[in-house]
C-alpha positions as CSV (number, residue, x, y, z in Angstrom):
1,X,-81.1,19.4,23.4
2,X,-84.1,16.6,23.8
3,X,-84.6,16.3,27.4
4,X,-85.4,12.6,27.3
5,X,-85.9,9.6,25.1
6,X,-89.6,9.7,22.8
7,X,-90.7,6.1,22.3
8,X,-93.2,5.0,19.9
9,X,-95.1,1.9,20.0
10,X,-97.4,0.9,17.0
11,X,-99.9,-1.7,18.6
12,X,-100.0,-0.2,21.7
13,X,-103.4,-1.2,22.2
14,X,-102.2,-5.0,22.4
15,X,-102.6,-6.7,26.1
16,X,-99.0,-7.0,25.6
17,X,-98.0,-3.4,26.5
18,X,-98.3,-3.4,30.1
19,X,-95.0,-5.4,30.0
20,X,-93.6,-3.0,28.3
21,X,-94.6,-0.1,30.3
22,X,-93.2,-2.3,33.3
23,X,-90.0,-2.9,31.7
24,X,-89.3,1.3,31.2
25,X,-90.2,1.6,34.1
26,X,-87.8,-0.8,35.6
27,X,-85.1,0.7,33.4
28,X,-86.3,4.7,33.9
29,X,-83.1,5.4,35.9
30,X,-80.4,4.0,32.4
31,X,-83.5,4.8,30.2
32,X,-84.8,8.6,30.7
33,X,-88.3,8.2,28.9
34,X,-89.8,11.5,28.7
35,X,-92.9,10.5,26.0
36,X,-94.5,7.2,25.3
37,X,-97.3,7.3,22.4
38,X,-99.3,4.5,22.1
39,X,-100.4,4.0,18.5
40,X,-103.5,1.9,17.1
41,X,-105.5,1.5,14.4
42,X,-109.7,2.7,15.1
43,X,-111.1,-1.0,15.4
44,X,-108.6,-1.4,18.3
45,X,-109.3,2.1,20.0
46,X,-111.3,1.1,22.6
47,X,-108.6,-1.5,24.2
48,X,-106.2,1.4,23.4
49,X,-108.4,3.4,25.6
50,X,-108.4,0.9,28.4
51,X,-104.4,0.0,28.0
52,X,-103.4,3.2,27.7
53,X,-105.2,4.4,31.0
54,X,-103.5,1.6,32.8
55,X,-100.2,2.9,31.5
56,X,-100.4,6.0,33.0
57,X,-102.0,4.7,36.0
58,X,-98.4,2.6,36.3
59,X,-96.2,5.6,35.4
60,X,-98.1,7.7,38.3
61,X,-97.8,5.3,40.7
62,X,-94.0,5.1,39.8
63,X,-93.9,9.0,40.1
64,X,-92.0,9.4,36.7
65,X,-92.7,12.3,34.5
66,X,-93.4,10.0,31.3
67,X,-96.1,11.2,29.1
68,X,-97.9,8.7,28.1
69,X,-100.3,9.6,24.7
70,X,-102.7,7.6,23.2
71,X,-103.5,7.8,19.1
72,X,-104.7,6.6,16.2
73,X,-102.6,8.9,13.7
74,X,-99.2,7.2,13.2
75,X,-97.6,9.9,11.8
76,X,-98.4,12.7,14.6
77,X,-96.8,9.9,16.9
78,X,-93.6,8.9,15.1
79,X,-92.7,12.4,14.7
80,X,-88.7,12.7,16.0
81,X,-89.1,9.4,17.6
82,X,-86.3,7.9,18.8
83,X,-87.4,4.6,18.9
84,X,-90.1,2.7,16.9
85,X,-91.4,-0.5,18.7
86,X,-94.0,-2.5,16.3
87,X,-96.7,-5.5,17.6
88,X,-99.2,-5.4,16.1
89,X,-101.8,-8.2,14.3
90,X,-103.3,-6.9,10.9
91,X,-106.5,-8.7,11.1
92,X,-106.6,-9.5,14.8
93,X,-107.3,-12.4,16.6
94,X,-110.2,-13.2,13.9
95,X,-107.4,-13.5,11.3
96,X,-105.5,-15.7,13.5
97,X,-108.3,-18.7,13.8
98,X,-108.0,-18.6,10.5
99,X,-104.8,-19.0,9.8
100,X,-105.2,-21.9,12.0
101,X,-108.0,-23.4,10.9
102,X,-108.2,-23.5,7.6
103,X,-105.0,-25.7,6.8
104,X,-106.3,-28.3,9.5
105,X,-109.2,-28.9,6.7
106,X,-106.3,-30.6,4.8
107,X,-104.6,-32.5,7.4
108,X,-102.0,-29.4,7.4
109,X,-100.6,-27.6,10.9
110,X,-102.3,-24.3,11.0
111,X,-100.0,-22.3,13.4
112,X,-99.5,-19.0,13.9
113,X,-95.6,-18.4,12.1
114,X,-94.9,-21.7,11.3
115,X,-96.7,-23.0,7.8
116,X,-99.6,-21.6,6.1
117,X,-101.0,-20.0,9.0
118,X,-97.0,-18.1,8.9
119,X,-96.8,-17.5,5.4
120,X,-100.5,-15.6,5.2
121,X,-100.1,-13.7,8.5
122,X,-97.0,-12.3,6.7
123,X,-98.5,-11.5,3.7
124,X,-100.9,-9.5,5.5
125,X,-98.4,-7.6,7.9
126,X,-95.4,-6.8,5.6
127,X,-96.9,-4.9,3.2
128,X,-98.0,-2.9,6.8
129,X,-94.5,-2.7,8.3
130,X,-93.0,-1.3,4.8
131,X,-96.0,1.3,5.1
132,X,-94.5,2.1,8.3
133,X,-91.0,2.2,7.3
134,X,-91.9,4.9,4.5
135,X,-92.9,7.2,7.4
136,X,-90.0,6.1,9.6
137,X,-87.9,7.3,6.8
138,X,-89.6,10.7,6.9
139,X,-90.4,11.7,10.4
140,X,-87.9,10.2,12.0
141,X,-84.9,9.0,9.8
142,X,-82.7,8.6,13.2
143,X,-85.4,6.0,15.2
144,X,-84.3,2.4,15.3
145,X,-87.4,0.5,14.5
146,X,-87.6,-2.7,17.0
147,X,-90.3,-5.1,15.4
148,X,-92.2,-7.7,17.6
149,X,-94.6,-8.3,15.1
150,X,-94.3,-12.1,13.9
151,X,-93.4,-14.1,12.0
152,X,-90.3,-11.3,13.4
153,X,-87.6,-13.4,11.0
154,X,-89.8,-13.0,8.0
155,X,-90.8,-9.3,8.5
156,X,-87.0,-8.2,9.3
157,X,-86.3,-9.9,5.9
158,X,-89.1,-7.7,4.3
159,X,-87.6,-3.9,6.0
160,X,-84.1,-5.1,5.1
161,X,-84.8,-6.3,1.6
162,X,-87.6,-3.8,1.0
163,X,-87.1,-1.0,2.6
164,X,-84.9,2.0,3.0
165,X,-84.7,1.9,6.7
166,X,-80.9,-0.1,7.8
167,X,-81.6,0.5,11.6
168,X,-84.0,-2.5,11.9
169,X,-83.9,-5.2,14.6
170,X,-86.6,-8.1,15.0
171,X,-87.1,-9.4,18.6
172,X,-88.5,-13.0,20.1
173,X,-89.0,-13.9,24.0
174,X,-88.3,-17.8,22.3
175,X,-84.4,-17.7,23.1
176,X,-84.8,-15.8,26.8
177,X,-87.5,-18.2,27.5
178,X,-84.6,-21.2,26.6
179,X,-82.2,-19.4,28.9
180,X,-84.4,-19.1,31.6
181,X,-86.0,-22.5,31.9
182,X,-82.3,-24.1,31.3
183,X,-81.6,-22.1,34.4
184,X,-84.2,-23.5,36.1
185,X,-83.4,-27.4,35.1
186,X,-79.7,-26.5,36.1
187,X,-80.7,-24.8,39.6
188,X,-78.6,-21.8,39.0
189,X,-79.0,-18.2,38.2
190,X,-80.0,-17.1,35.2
191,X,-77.6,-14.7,34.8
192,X,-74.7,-17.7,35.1
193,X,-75.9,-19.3,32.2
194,X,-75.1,-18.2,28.4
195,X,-76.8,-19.8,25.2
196,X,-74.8,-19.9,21.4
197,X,-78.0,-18.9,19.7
198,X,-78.2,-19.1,16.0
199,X,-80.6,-19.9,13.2
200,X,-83.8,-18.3,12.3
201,X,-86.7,-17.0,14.3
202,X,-88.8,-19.7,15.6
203,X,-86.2,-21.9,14.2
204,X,-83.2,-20.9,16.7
205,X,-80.8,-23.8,17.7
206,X,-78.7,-23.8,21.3
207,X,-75.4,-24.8,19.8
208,X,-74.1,-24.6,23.2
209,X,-74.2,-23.8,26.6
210,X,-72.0,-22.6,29.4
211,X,-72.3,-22.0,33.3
212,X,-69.9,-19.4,34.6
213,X,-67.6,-19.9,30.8
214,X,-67.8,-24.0,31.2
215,X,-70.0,-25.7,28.6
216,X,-72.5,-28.4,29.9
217,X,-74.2,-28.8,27.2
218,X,-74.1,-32.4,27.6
219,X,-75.9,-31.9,31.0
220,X,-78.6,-30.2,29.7
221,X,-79.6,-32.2,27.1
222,X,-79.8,-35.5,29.3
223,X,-82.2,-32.9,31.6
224,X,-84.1,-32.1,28.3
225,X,-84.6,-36.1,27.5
226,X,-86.4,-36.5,31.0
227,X,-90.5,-35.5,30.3
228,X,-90.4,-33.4,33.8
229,X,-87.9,-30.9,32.0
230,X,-89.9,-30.8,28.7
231,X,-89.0,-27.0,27.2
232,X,-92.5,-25.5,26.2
233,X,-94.8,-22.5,25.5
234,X,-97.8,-21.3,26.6
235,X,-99.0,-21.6,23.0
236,X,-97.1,-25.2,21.6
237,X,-98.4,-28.1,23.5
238,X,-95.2,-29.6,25.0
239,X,-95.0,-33.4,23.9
240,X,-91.8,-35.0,24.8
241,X,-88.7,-35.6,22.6
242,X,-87.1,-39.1,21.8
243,X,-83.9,-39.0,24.2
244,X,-81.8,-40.0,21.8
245,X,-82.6,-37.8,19.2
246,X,-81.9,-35.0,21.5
247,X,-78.8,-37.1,21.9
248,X,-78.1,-37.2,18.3
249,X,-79.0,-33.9,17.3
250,X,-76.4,-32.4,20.3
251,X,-77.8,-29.0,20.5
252,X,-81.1,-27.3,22.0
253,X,-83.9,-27.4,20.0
254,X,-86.9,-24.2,20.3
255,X,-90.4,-25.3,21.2
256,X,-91.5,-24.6,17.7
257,X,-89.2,-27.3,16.7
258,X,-91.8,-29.6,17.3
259,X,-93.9,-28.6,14.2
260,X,-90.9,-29.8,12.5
261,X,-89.7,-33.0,13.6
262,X,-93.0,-33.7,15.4
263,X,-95.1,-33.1,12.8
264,X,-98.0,-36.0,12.9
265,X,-97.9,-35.8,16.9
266,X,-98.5,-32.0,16.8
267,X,-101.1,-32.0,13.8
268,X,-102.5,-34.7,15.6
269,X,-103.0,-32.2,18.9
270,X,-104.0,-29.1,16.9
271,X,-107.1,-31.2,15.3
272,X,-108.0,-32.5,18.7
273,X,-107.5,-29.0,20.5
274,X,-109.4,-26.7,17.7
275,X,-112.6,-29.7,18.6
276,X,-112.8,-29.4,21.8
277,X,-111.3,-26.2,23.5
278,X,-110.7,-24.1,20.1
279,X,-107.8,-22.9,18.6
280,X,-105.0,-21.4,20.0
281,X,-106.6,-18.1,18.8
282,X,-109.8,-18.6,19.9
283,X,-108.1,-19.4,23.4
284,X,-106.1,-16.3,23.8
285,X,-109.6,-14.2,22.7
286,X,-111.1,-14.9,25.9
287,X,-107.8,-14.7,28.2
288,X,-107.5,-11.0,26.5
289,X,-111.4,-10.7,26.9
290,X,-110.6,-11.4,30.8
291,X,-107.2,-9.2,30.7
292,X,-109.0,-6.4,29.1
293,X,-111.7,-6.8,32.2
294,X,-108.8,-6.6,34.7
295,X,-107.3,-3.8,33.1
296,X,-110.2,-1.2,33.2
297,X,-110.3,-1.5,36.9
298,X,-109.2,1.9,37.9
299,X,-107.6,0.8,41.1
300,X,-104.9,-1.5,38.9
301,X,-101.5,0.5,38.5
302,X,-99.5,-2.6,38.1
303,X,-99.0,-5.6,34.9
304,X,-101.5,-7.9,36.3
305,X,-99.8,-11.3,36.9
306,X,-102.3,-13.2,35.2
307,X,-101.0,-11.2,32.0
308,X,-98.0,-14.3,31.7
309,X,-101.1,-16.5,30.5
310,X,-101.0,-14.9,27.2
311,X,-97.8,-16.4,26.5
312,X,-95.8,-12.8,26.2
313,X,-93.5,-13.9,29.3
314,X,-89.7,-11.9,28.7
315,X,-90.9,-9.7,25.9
316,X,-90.3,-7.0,28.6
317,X,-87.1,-7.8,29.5
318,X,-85.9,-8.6,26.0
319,X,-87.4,-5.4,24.4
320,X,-86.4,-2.8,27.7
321,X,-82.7,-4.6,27.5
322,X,-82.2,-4.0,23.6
323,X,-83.3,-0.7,23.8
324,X,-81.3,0.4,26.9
325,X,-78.0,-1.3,25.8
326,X,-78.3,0.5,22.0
327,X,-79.3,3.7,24.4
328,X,-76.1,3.3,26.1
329,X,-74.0,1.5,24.0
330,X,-74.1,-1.6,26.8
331,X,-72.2,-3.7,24.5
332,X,-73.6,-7.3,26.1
333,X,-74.8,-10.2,24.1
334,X,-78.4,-11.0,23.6
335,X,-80.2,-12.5,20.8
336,X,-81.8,-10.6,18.2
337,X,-82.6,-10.8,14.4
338,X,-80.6,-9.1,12.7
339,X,-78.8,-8.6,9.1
340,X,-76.1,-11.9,8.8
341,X,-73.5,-10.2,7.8
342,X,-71.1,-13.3,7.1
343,X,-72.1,-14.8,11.3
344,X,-73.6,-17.8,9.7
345,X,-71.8,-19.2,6.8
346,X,-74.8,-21.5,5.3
347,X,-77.3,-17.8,4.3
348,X,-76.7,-15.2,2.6
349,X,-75.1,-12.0,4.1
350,X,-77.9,-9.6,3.2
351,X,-80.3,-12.0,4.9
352,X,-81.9,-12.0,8.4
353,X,-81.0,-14.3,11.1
354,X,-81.5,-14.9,15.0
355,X,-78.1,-14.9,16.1
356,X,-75.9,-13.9,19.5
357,X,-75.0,-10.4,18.8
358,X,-73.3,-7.4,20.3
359,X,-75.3,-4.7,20.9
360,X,-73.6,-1.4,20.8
361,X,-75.3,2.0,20.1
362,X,-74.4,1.8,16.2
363,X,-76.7,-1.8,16.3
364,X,-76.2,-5.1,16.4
365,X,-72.7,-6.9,15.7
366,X,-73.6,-10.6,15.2
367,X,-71.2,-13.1,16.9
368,X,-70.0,-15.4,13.8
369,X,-70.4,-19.4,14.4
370,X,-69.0,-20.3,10.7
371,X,-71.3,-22.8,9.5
372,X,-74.1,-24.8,11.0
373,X,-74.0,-27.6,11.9
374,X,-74.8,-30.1,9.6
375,X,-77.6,-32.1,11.4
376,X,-79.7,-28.8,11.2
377,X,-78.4,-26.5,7.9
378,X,-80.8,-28.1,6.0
379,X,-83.9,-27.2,7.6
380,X,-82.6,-23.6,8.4
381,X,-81.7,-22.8,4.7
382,X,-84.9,-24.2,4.2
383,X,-87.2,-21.9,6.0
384,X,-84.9,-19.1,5.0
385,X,-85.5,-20.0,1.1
386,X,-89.8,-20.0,2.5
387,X,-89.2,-16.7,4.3
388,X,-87.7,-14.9,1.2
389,X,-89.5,-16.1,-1.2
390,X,-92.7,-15.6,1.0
391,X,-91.5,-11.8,1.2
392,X,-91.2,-11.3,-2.2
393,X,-94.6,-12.2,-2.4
394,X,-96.2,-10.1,0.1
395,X,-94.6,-7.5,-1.8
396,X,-95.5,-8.1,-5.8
397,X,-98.8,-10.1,-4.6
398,X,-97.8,-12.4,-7.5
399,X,-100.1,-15.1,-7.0
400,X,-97.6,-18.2,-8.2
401,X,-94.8,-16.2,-6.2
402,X,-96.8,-17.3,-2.5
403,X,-97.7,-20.9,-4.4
404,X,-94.0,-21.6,-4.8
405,X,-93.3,-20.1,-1.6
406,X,-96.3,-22.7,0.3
407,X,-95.1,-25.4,-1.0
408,X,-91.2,-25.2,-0.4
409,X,-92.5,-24.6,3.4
410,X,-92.0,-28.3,4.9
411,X,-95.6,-28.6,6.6
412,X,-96.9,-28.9,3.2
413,X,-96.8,-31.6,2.0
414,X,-97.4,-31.1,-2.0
415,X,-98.3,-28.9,-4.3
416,X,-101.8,-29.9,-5.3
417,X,-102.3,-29.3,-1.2
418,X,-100.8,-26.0,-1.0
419,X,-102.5,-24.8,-4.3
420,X,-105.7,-25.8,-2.3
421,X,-104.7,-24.2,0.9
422,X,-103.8,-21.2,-1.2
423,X,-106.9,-20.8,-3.0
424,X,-109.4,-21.0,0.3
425,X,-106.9,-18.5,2.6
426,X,-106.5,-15.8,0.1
427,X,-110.6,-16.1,-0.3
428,X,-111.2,-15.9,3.7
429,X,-108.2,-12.9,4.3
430,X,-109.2,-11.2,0.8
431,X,-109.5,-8.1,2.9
432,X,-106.2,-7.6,4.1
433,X,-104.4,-9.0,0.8
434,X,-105.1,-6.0,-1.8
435,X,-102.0,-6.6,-3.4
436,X,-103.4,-10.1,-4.5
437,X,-106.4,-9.1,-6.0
438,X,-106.3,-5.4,-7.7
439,X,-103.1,-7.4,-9.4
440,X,-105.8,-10.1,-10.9
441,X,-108.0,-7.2,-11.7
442,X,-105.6,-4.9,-13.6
């Protein structure tokens, strides 16, 4: 019998994974962790050096017997895994300031999931997480695979359409980050507060809220139309909502809502930021350029604090609680994505949403809400028809398959534009798009 639980984690060279390491650490007494591999690809070895180091520096200096193993071949890690955690970025940082750049040439948000800049980073990563899935299926046909990797809703589409693998789930920190700040604007403890979450990733909707089983959803909206309680990210500039359309709309909108029904104000803001400070990207290279400094210092055995700028905050806790309550068959509610299953009447059954689930040791059991509510259906299905149809193109690589899918995303505005857009992003990412371009050749 396995003495303890083998944990992979395919990125592990990302500044992200001290969290993690944290968060089983936290959780080593509910979640017996006898091997951690840390898995990376050779141009991130050297910050898998430097992570990995500090991992076991944190394990020693919590005195558990965790192995911690460092590698760049996948396959010697995922053997008999248990679980498979995924986050990474095909492309790195380089491929990000270009997803965000490039659609600001035509007056387009470039953003990291949300538009263009979403649609190419996942054609670049599901053709990746499939490649992953085939060895999942092999080596370790019991692991749940839990996928960080963004845009999460559209790559848990991809491994549930695409692949063989059924024990999928896709994780965000956007709906803990919701619960916790509502917390804070109510002045109560987080764990007295509960969210009805449902919709899509980045496109999750607070259909209500209760304190101790009482809704006061009412309450928090009025705190949400005051600019003091304005619900943000590290990485999404937090300009205020119209009161009274939070009024109108009667439920809690995500940060990346903004991109949405904010679209000139938050166009606006990416042109000035990517003038004068840089992208977001370019930003968040030299706060990892600064983490990655903090973390060779041999004397650090602990997450740094200044880690939270990177705009990971609750990935921990939201990774270390799904994993323990499938572990142990917890049976408490959190938000994941996850296969529909019928929850949310307005998409199809087969296809991914973020949703309220129940998580017991056989998965996920999403919590049905019966249809959405009108106000916001639209603009769900919508992104759902952009996230399948964008899947199906990261798959074939049929060129007029990711057209269709650009311009049926609503941050393009026609398309003429998204042709355009097309054209000069599968030119500058023509590296990590193979499946476009030995297609054209053949």
């Amino acid at each position: 019998m396995k003495k303890g639980i083998k944990i992979v984690t395919i990125g592990g060279g990302s500044s992200y994974t001290p969290e993690l390491v944290e968060g089983f650490i936290k959780r080593y007494d509910e979640l017996p962790i006898s091997e951690l591999w840390l898995v990376d690809i050779p141009a991130g070895q050297e910050k898998l050096n430097i992570v990995g180091s500090l991992a076991k520096r944190m394990v020693e200096k919590a005195g558990l017997p965790i192995e911690v193993h460092l590698t760049l071949d996948r396959r010697e890690a995922l053997k008999d895994a248990d679980f498979v955690t995924t986050q990474f970025r095909v492309g790195l940082l380089d491929a990000r300031a270009k997803d965000e750049r490039i659609p600001l040439k035509y007056n387009v948000i470039g953003q990291e999931t949300n538009g263009p800049g979403g649609l190419f980073k996942g054609l670049r990563t599901i053709p990746v997480i499939l490649e992953i899935c085939k060895d999942i299926e092999e080596l370790c046909p019991d692991a749940w695979l839990v996928n960080f990797t963004n845009p999460a809703g559209m790559v848990t589409e991809a491994v549930l359409r695409y692949s063989n693998i059924k024990k999928v789930v896709g994780l965000c920190n956007v709906p803990v980050g919701i619960k916790m700040r509502t917390a804070e604007m109510l002045e109560v403890a987080p764990e007295r507060v509960n969210i009805d979450f449902a919709g899509l990733n980045h496109m999750v909707f607070g259909l209500n809220v209760y304190v101790d089983g009482v809704s006061v959803l009412g309450d928090v909206i009025e705190k949400m139309a005051d600019p003091e309680n304005s619900m943000s990210m590290k990485n999404i500039k937090a300009i205020d909502w119209e009161p009274d359309f939070l009024r109108g709309l009667n439920a809690i909108p995500c940060p990346y809502h903004r991109y949405y029904y904010k679209t000139s104000e938050m166009l606006e803001e990416e042109m000035r930021a990517a003038n004068e400070e840089g992208t977001r990207a370019e930003v968040v290279k030299q706060v990892e350029k600064e983490l990655f400094e903090l973390y060779k210092d041999q004397n650090l055995a602990i997450k740094p604090p200044q880690l939270e700028q990177r705009g990971g905050a609750y990935y921990s806790d939201a990774a270390c609680n799904l994993i323990n309550s499938i572990y142990n068959d917890r049976r408490d509610i959190q938000p994941v994505n996850t296969r529909n299953n019928g929850a949310i009447a307005n998409i199809a059954d087969d296809s991914a949403v973020e949703i309220n689930c129940i998580i017991t040791k056989e998965g996920p059991k999403p919590i049905s809400v019966g249809e959405l509510p009108v106000a916001v259906q639209g603009l769900v299905q919508q992104i759902k028809s952009f996230e399948r149809v964008a899947a199906e193109a990261a798959v074939t690589g049929d060129y007029n398959t990711a057209l269709l899918a650009m311009t049926i995303n609503p941050l393009v505005p026609s398309d003429t534009i998204a042709k355009q857009i097309l054209d000069d992003m599968l030119e500058a990412h023509k590296e990590y798009l193979p499946q476009f371009f030995t297609a054209v050749e053949a």
